[in-house]
C-alpha positions in Angstrom: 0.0 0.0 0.0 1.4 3.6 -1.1 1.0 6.1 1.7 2.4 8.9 0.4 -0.1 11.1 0.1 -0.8 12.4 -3.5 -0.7 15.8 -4.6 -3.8 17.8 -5.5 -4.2 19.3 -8.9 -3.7 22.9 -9.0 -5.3 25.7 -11.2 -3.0 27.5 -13.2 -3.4 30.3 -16.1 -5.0 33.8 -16.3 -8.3 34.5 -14.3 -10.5 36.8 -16.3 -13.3 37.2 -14.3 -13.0 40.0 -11.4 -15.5 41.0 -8.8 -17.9 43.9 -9.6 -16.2 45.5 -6.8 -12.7 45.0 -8.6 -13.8 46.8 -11.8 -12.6 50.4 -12.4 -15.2 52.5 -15.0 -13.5 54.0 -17.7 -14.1 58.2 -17.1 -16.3 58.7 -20.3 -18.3 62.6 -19.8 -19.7 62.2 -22.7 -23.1 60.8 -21.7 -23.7 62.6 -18.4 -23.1 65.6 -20.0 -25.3 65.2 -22.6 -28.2 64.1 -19.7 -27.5 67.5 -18.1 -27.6 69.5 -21.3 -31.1 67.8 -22.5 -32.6 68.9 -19.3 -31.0 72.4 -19.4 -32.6 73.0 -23.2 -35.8 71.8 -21.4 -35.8 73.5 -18.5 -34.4 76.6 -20.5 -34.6 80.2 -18.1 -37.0 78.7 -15.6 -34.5 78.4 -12.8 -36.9 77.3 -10.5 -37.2 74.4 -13.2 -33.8 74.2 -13.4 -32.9 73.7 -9.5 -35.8 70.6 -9.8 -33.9 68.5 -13.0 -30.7 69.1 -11.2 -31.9 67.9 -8.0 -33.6 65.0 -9.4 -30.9 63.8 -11.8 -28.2 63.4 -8.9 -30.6 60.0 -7.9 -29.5 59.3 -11.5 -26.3 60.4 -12.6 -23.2 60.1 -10.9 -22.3 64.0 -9.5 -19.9 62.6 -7.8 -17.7 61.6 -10.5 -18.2 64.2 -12.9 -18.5 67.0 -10.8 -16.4 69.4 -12.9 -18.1 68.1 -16.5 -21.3 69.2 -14.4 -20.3 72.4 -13.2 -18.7 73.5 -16.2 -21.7 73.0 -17.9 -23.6 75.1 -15.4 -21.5 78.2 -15.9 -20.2 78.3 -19.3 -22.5 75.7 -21.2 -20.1 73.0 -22.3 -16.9 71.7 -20.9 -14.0 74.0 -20.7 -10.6 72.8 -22.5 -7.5 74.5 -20.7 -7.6 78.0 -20.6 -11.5 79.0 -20.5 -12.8 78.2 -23.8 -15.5 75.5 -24.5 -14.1 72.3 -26.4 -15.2 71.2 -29.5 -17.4 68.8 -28.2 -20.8 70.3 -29.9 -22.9 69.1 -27.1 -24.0 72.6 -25.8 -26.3 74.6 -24.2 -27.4 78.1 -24.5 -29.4 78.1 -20.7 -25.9 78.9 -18.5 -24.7 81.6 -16.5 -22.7 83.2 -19.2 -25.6 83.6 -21.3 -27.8 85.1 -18.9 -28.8 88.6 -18.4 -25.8 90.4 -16.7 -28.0 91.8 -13.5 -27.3 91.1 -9.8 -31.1 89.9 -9.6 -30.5 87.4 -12.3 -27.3 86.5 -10.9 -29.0 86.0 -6.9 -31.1 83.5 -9.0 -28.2 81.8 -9.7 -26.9 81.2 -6.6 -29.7 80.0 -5.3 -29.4 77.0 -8.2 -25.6 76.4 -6.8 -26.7 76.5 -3.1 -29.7 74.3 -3.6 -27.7 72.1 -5.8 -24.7 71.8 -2.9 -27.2 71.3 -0.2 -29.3 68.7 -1.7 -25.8 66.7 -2.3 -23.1 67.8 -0.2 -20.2 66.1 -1.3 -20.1 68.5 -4.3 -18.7 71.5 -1.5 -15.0 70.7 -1.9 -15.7 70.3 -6.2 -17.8 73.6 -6.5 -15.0 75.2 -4.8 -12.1 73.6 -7.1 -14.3 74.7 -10.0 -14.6 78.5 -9.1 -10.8 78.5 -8.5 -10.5 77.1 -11.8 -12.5 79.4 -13.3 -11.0 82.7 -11.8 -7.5 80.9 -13.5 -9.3 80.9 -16.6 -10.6 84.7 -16.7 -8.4 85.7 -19.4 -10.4 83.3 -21.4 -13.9 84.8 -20.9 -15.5 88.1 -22.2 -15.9 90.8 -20.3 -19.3 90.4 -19.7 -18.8 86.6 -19.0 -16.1 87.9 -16.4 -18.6 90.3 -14.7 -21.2 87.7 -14.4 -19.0 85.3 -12.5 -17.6 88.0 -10.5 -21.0 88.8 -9.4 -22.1 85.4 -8.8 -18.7 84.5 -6.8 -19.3 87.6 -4.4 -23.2 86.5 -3.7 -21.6 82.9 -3.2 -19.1 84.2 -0.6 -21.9 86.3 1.2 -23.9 83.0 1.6 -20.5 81.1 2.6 -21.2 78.2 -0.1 -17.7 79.0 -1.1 -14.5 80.0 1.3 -12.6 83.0 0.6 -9.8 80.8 -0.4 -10.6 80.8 -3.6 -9.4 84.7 -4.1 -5.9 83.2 -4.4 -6.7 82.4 -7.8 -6.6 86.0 -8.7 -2.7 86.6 -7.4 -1.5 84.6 -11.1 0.8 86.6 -12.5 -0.3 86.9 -15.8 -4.0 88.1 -14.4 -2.4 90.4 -11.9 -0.3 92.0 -14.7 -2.9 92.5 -16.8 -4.8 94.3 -14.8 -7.9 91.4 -15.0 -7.3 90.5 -11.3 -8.2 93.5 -9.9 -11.0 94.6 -12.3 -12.6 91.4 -11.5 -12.3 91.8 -7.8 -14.0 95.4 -8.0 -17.2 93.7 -9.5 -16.5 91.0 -7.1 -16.4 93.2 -3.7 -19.3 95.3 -4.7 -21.5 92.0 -4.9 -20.3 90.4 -1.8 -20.6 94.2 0.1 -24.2 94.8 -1.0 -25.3 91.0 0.7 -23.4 91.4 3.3 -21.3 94.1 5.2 -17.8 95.2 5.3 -17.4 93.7 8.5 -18.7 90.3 7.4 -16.1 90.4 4.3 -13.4 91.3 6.8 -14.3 88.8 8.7 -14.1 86.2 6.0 -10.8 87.5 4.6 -9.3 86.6 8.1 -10.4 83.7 8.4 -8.7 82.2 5.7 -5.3 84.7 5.8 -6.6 87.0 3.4 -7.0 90.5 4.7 -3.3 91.1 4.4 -2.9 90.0 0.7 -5.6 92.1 -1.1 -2.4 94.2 -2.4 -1.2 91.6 -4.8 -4.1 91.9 -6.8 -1.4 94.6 -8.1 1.9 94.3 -10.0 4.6 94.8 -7.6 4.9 98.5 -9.0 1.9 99.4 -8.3 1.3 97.9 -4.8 1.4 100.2 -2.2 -1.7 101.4 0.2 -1.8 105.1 -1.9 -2.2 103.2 -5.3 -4.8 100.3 -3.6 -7.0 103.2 -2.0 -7.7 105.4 -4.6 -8.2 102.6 -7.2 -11.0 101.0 -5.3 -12.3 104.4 -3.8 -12.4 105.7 -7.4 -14.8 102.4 -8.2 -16.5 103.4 -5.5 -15.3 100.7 -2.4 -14.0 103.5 0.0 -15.0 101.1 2.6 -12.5 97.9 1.0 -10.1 100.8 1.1 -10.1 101.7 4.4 -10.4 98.6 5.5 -7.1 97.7 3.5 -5.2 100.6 4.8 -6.1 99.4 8.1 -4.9 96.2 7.8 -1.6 97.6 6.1 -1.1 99.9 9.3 -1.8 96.3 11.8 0.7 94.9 9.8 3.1 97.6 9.8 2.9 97.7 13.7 3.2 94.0 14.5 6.4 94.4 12.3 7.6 97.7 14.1 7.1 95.7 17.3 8.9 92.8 16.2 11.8 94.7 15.3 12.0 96.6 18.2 11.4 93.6 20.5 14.2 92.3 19.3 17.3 94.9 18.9 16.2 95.7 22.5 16.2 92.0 23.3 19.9 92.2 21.6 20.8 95.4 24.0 21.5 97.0 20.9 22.1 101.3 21.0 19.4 103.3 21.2 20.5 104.9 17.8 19.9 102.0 16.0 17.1 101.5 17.3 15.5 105.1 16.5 15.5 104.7 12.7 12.8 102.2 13.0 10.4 104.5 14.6 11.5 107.6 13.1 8.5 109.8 12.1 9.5 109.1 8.3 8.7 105.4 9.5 5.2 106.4 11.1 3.8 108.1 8.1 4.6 104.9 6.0 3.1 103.0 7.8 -0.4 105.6 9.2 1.2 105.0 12.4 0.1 107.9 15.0 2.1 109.2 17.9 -0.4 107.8 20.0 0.0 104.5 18.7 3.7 104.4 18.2 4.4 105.3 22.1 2.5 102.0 23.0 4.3 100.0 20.2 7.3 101.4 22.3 6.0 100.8 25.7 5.2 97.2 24.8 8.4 96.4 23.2 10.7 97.7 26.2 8.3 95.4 28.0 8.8 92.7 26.6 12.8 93.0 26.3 13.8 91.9 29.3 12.7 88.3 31.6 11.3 90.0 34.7 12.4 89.0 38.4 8.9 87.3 39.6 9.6 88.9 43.1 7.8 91.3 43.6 10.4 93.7 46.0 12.9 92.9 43.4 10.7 93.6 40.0 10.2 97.2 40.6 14.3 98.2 41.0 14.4 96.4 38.1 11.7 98.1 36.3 13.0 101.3 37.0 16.7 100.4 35.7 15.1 99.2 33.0 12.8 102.2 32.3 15.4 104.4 33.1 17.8 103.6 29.9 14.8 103.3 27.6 13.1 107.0 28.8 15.2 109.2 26.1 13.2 107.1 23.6 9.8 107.2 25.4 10.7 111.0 25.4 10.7 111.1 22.1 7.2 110.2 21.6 5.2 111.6 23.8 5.4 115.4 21.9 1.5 115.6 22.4 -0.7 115.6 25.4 -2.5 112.4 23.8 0.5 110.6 23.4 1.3 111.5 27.4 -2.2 110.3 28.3 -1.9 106.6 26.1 0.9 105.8 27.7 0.2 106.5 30.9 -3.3 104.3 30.6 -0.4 101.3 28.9 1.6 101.8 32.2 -1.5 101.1 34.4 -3.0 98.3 31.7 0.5 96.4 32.4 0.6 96.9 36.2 -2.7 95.4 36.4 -2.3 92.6 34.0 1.4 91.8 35.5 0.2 91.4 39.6 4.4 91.7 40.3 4.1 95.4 38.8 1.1 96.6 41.3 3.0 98.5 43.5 5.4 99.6 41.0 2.8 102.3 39.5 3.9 104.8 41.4 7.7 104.4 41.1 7.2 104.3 36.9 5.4 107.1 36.8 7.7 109.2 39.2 10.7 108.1 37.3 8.8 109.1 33.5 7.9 112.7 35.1 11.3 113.3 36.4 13.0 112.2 33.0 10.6 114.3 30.8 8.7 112.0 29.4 5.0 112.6 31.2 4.0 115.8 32.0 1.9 117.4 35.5 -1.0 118.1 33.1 -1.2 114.3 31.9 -1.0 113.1 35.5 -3.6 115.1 36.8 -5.7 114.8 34.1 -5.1 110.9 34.5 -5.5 111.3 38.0 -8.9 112.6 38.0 -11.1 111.7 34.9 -9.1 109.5 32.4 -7.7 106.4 33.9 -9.0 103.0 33.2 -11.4 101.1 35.4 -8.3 98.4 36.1 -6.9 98.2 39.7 -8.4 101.7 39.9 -8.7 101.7 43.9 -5.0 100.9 43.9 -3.2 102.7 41.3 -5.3 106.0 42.6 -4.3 105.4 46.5 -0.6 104.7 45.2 -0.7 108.3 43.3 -2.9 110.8 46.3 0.6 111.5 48.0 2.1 112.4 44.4 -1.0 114.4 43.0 -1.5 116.5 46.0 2.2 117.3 45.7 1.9 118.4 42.2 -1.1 120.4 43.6 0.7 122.3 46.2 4.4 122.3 45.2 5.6 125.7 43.9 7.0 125.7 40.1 10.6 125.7 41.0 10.6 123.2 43.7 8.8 121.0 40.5 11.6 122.1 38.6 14.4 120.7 41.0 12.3 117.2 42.0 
């Protein structure tokens, strides 16, 4: 008897057949979009007709995968090739954005079709918004009617946050910047967005994605400074973008400033190097006010130096401190105002930095012997314009002082 055990038969070759699962559709547009533009020639102008076929076709045809076939018909009534024009496919339609009346009402109308459309199936969000930044890549390759249409719509779009802000980085290409279409576009654009919203909600937008400080390179390098930006979009009638660019530019400009500052103090670098970066030159650049600049100042000396956390020890420190950096803090304080803000910075920090509460005193003493607060700004701090923060204490520190300044003859305030 053999028992070895015999060896089963194997199956060897090519297997053709694959699970459904397995099987990977060929990307063919061709017969979704000629679904979508049957329905559009149907549906024609009737929006409202419109927003129905579109939501009832997305049980049917797969939106999913040819999201951008779908929204390019939408828009510009075929597919776009590279570049913004329609292939040569000849399966068209005339009922499309670009075809329709150039009116905000018209394009409102619009965007409701998008937003319903996005709602209804939300996986197209992230698509919708690859398609508008493709299409503000494409502008060069539009009319400019086409281009005000789509600006129009993309500001309504924005106002109803179906799209993120984002999507303005488009507009710094080169080659739309240089020509000028960037910012022509973004005029039409602003004024849309503005009129459903508010300045304050666009502001708030812009932030939110890192935008509010880059609205100047919708300009050639040449041309982008705050002077050039503000009377463009002033003269197209946006003062309010304008001013809310300059302000921006001017936030900018002083975290910068700070920055600087911080750090050649940090560095115990002279104080005539460190002058040229706040030299008045320096503040009208940047709209920069004296009032402003002396807490730039304040704030920077501040945050030079790693303070003692003793609180017997901080205030000799301070006052060392202070002491070297008070020609500069002279400097700036030219105007009552500028006396006033920095005087309400020194009692914001004592009462935000509990080690500096009984230092008040001893900083402001030291400013008004070095030149750098006035009687008048103490008084007038004294008794009407201090800040609600450690009131009680700061007040109590300063009676002694105040009545001093009261009562002392001029010369014997001359001499202290």
């Amino acid at each position: 008897m053999n028992n070895q055990k015999q060896q089963k038969p194997t199956l060897t070759g090519q297997r053709f057949k694959t699970r459904k699962r397995d099987e990977k559709e060929r990307f063919d547009p061709t017969q979704f979009q000629e679904s979508i533009v049957q329905g559009l020639n149907q549906t024609g102008t009737d929006l409202e007709a419109v927003a129905k076929f579109l939501d009832a076709s997305g049980a049917k045809l797969d939106y999913r995968r040819y999201a951008e076939t779908l929204f390019d018909i939408l828009v510009a009534g075929g597919m776009l090739a590279p570049g913004g024009t329609l292939s040569d496919d000849m399966t068209r339609t005339e009922f499309c954005l670009f075809t329709a009346q150039e009116d905000l009402e018209t394009m409102q109308a619009y965007a409701q079709v998008f937003n319903k459309l996005i709602r209804r199936y939300k996986y197209l969000e992230k698509g919708f918004e690859e398609e508008i930044k493709k299409l503000l890549l494409f502008l060069k390759g539009f009319t400019e009617s086409e281009r005000n249409k789509l600006a129009m719509l993309t500001g309504i779009l924005l106002a109803n946050g179906n799209i993120s802000a984002s999507i303005l980085s488009s507009l710094f290409n080169e080659n739309l910047v240089k020509e000028g279409v960037s910012a022509a576009f973004a005029v039409k654009l602003f004024k849309s967005w503005i009129n459903e919203k508010d300045i304050n909600s666009v502001a708030a937008s812009l932030r939110k994605v890192g935008m509010d400080n880059r609205l100047m390179e919708l300009f050639p390098a040449n041309k982008r400074s705050c002077e050039h930006f503000s009377k463009y979009f002033t003269d197209a009638g946006l003062k309010e973008l304008s001013d809310f660019a300059r302000n921006q530019q001017s936030i900018g400009a002083r975290k910068e400033l700070q920055k600087e500052l911080q750090e050649q103090m940090s560095r115990g670098d002279p104080q005539k190097e460190v002058r040229p970066a706040v030299s008045q030159e320096e503040m009208k650049k940047a709209n920069i006010s004296e009032q402003t600049m002396i807490g730039i100042i304040w704030t920077s000396v501040m945050s030079s130096v790693e303070w003692n956390k003793k609180e017997e020890l901080v205030t000799e420190q301070a006052i060392k401190h202070l002491k070297q950096y008070s020609p500069l803090l002279n400097a700036f304080t030219s105007q009552g105002l500028s006396e006033l803000s920095l005087l309400l910075k020194i009692q914001e920090y004592c009462y935000d930095n509990i080690h500096f509460m009984k230092a008040f005193q001893k900083i402001v003493v030291l400013l008004y012997k070095a030149d750098v607060l006035s009687e008048e700004a103490i008084l007038k701090w004294y008794t009407e314009a201090h800040l609600a923060k450690g009131k009680s204490v700061f007040l109590e520190q300063m009676k002694k002082f105040v009545e001093w300044l009261k009562n002392a003859e001029e010369g014997e305030r001359e001499k202290c």
